[in-house]
C-alpha positions as CSV (number, residue, x, y, z in Angstrom):
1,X,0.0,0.0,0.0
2,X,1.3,3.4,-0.7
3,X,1.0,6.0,1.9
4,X,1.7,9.9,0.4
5,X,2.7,9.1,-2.7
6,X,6.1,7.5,-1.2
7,X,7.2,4.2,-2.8
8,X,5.5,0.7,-1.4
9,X,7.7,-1.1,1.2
10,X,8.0,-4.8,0.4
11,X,7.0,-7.1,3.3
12,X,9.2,-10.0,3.0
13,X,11.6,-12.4,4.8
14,X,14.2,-9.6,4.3
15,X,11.5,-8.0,6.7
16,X,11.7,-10.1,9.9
17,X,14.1,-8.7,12.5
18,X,15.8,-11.0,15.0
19,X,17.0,-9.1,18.2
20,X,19.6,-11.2,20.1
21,X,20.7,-10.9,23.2
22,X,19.3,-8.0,25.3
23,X,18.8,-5.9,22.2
24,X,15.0,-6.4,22.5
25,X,14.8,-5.6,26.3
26,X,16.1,-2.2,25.0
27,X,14.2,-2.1,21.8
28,X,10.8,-2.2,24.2
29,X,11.9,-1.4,27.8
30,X,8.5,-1.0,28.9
31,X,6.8,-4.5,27.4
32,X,9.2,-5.6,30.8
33,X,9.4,-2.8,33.3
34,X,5.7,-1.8,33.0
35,X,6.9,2.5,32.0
36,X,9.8,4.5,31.8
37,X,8.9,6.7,34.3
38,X,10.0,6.7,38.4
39,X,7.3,3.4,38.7
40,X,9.5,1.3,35.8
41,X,12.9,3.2,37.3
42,X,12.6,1.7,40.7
43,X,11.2,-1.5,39.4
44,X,14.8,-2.4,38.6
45,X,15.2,-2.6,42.0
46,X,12.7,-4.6,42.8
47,X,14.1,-7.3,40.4
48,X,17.5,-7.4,41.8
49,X,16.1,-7.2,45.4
50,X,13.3,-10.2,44.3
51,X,16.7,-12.2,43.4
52,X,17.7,-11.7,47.2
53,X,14.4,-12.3,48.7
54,X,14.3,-15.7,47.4
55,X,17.3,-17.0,48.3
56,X,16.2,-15.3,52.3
57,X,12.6,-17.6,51.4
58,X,14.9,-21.1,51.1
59,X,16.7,-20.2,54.1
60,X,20.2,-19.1,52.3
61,X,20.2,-15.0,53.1
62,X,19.8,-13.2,56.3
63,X,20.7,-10.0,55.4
64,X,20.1,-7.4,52.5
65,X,21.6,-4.3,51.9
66,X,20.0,-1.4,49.6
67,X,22.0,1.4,48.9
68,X,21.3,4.7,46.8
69,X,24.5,5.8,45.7
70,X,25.6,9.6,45.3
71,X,26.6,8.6,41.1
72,X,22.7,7.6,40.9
73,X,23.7,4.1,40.7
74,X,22.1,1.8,43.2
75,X,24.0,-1.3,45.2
76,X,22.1,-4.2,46.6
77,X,24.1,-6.6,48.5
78,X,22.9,-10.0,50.3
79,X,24.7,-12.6,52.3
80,X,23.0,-15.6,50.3
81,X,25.0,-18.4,48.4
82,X,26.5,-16.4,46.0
83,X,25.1,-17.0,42.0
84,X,27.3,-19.6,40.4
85,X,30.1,-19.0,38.5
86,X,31.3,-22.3,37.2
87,X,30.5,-22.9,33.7
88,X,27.1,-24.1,31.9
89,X,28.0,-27.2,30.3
90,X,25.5,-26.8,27.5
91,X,26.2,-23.0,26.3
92,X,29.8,-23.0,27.8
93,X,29.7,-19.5,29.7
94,X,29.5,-19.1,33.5
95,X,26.4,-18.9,34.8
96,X,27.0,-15.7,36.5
97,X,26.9,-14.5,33.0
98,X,24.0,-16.6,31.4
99,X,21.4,-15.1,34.4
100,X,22.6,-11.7,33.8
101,X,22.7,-11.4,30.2
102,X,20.3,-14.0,28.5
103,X,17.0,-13.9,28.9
104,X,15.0,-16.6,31.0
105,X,18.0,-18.1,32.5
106,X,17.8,-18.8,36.1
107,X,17.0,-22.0,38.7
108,X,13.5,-20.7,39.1
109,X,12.2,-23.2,36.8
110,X,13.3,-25.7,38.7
111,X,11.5,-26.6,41.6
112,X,13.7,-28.5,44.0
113,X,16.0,-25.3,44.1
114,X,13.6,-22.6,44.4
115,X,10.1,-24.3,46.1
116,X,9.1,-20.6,46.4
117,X,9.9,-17.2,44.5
118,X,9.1,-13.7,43.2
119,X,10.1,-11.6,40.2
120,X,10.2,-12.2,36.7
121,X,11.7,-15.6,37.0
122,X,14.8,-15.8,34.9
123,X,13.7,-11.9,33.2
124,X,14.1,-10.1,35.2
125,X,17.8,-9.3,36.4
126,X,19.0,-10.0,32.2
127,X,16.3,-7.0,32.1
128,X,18.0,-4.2,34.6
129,X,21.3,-5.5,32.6
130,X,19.8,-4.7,29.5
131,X,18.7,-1.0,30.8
132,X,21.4,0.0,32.9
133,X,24.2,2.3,31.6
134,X,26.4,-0.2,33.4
135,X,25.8,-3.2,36.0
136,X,28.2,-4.8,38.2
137,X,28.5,-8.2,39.8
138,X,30.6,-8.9,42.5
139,X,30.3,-12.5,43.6
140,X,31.6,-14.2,47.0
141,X,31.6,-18.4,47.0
142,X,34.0,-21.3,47.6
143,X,36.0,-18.6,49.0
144,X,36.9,-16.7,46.3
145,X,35.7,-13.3,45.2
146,X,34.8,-12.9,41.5
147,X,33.5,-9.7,39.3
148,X,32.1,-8.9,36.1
149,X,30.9,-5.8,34.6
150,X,28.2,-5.2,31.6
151,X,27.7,-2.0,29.5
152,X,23.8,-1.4,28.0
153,X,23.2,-5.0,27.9
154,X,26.6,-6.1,26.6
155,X,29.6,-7.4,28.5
156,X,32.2,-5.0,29.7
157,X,34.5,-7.4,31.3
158,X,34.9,-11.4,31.4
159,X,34.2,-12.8,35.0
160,X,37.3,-12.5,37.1
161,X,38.8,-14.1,39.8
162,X,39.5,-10.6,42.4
163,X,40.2,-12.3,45.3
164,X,40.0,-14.5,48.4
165,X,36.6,-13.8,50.3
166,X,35.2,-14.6,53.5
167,X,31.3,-16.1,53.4
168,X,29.1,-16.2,50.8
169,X,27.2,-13.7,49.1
170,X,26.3,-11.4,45.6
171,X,26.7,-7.8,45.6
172,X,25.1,-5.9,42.3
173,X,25.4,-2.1,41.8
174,X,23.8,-0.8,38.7
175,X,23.1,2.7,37.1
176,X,20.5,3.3,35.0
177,X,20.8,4.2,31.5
178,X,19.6,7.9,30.9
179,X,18.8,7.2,26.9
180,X,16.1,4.8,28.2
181,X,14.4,6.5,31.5
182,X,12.8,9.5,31.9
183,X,14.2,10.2,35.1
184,X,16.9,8.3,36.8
185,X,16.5,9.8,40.2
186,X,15.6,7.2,43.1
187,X,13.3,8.1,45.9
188,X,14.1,6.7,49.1
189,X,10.4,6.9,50.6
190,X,9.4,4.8,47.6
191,X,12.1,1.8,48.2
192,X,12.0,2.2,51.6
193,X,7.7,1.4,51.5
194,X,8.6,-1.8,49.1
195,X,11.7,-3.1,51.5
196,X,9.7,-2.7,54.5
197,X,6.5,-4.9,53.2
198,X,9.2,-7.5,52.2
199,X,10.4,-7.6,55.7
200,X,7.6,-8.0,56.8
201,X,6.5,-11.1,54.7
202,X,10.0,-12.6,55.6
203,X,9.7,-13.1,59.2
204,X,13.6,-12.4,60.7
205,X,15.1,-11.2,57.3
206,X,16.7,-8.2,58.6
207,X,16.7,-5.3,55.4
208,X,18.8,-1.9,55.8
209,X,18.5,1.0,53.0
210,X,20.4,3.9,53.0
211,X,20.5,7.3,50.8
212,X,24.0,8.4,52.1
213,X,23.7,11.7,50.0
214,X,20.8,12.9,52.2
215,X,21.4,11.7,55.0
216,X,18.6,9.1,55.0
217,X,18.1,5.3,56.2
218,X,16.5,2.5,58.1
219,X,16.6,-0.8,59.2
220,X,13.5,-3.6,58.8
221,X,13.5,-6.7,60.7
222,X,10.0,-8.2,61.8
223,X,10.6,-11.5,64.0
224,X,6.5,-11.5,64.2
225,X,6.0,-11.6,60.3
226,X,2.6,-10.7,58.6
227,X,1.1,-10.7,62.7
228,X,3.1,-7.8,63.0
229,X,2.2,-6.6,59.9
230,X,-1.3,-6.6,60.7
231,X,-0.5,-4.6,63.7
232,X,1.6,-2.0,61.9
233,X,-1.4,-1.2,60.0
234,X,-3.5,-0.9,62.4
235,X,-1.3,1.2,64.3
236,X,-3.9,4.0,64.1
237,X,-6.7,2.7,65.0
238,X,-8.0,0.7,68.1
239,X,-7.6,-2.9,68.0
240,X,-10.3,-5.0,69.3
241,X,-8.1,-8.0,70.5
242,X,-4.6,-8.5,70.8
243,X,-2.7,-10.0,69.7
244,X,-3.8,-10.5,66.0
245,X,-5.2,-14.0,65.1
246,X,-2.2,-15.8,63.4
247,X,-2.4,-19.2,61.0
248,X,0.1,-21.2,59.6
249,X,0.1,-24.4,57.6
250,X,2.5,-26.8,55.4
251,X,0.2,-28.6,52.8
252,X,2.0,-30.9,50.0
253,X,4.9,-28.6,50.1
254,X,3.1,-25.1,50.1
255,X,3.1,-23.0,52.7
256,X,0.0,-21.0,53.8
257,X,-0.1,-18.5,56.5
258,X,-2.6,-15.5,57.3
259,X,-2.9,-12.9,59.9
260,X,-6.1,-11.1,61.2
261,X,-7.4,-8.3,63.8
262,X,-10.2,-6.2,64.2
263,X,-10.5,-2.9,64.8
264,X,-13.1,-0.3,65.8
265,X,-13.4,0.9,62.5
């Protein structure tokens, strides 16, 4: 069809594009971060927080560290078991690499390693690689440190060997890509809300964010879980009983728990 008087474009196999690797995260950023605005902004940290939480949910990580940085980048840090850097035997590249650069690789999918988790399963840390200016891994297992660095989706530097290390444990720092977001200023109130609701649904995980460059932090740890939970929201109001009704069951390998109190209102 022509379209003001310009000459027909063939459609043909000459037609069909093929976006490898992480091209297509950054082709259509917000077909996996919801916008491009502050929401789809400080859902990269959500996915690279969500990678945490589930190693906390199988009992690996105790501690996570959320730190807004004064270059804009952001640094989450756990103490789980570190992602693995040996190599895949079937695409010959180290893991650590595959789940940070290739879309929907992970152990997600596999249900003896992870019974339980959030995020995009496999998407969603390749996806903050894909729109971040730059992302870096710094890896702690066997006790050995190890580091690798990407650049708007593409490797920067090979994994490396930096070190010994004590413990176990990933550390990520990324900054956003300016070309992609419409802002890439983090607000702390706005992590801060998400980290403490996560606290709160992993009973004992202990969460500290900071914003250094105004003077800003806090500390989340919740030994009651979602019973405290219940409380903290009705904080304002007048309780009818105390404390809240709490239930928890194991049933073929799922685990259900609720948490309930009445108020005046």
């Amino acid at each position: 069809m022509e379209q003001g008087g310009s000459e027909p474009v063939a459609y043909d196999a000459e037609s069909i594009q093929v976006l490898e690797g992480l091209q297509a995260v950054r082709k259509r950023p917000a077909m996996y971060i919801g916008s491009l605005d502050g929401r789809g902004l400080h859902h990269l940290v959500h996915e690279v927080v969500d990678n945490s939480i589930d190693e906390a949910m199988v009992g690996f990580c105790k501690n996570i560290q959320v730190s807004i940085n004064g270059d804009g980048s952001v640094t989450v840090a756990d103490d789980g078991r570190g992602i693995p850097v040996d190599v895949h035997p079937k695409f010959g590249v180290p893991a650590a690499e595959l789940v940070m650069s290739r879309m929907h690789a992970g152990a997600k999918f596999e249900h003896k390693l992870y019974r339980v988790s959030g995020g995009l399963h496999g998407v969603g840390l390749s996806v903050v690689t894909g729109l971040s200016e730059w992302l870096e891994a710094r890896i702690k297992r066997d006790g050995k440190e190890w580091s690798i660095r990407f650049s708007r989706g593409e490797k920067a530097e090979d994994l490396k060997e930096i070190g010994p290390a004590e413990g176990t444990g990933t550390v990520i720092t990324f900054k956003p890509d300016s070309q992609i977001f419409e802002t890439i200023a983090f607000d702390f109130e706005t992590l801060a809300t998400r980290l403490r609701e996560l606290a709160f649904l992993n009973k004992g995980l202990r969460i500290v964010v900071t914003d250094p460059a105004h003077a800003k932090g806090d500390v989340f740890q919740f030994q009651g879980g979602i019973a405290e939970y219940v409380k903290w929201i009705n904080r304002a109001k007048t309780p009818l009983h105390d404390p809240p009704i709490y239930l928890t069951k194991d049933v073929n390998g799922v685990q259900i728990e609720a948490a309930l109190q009445w108020n005046d209102g």
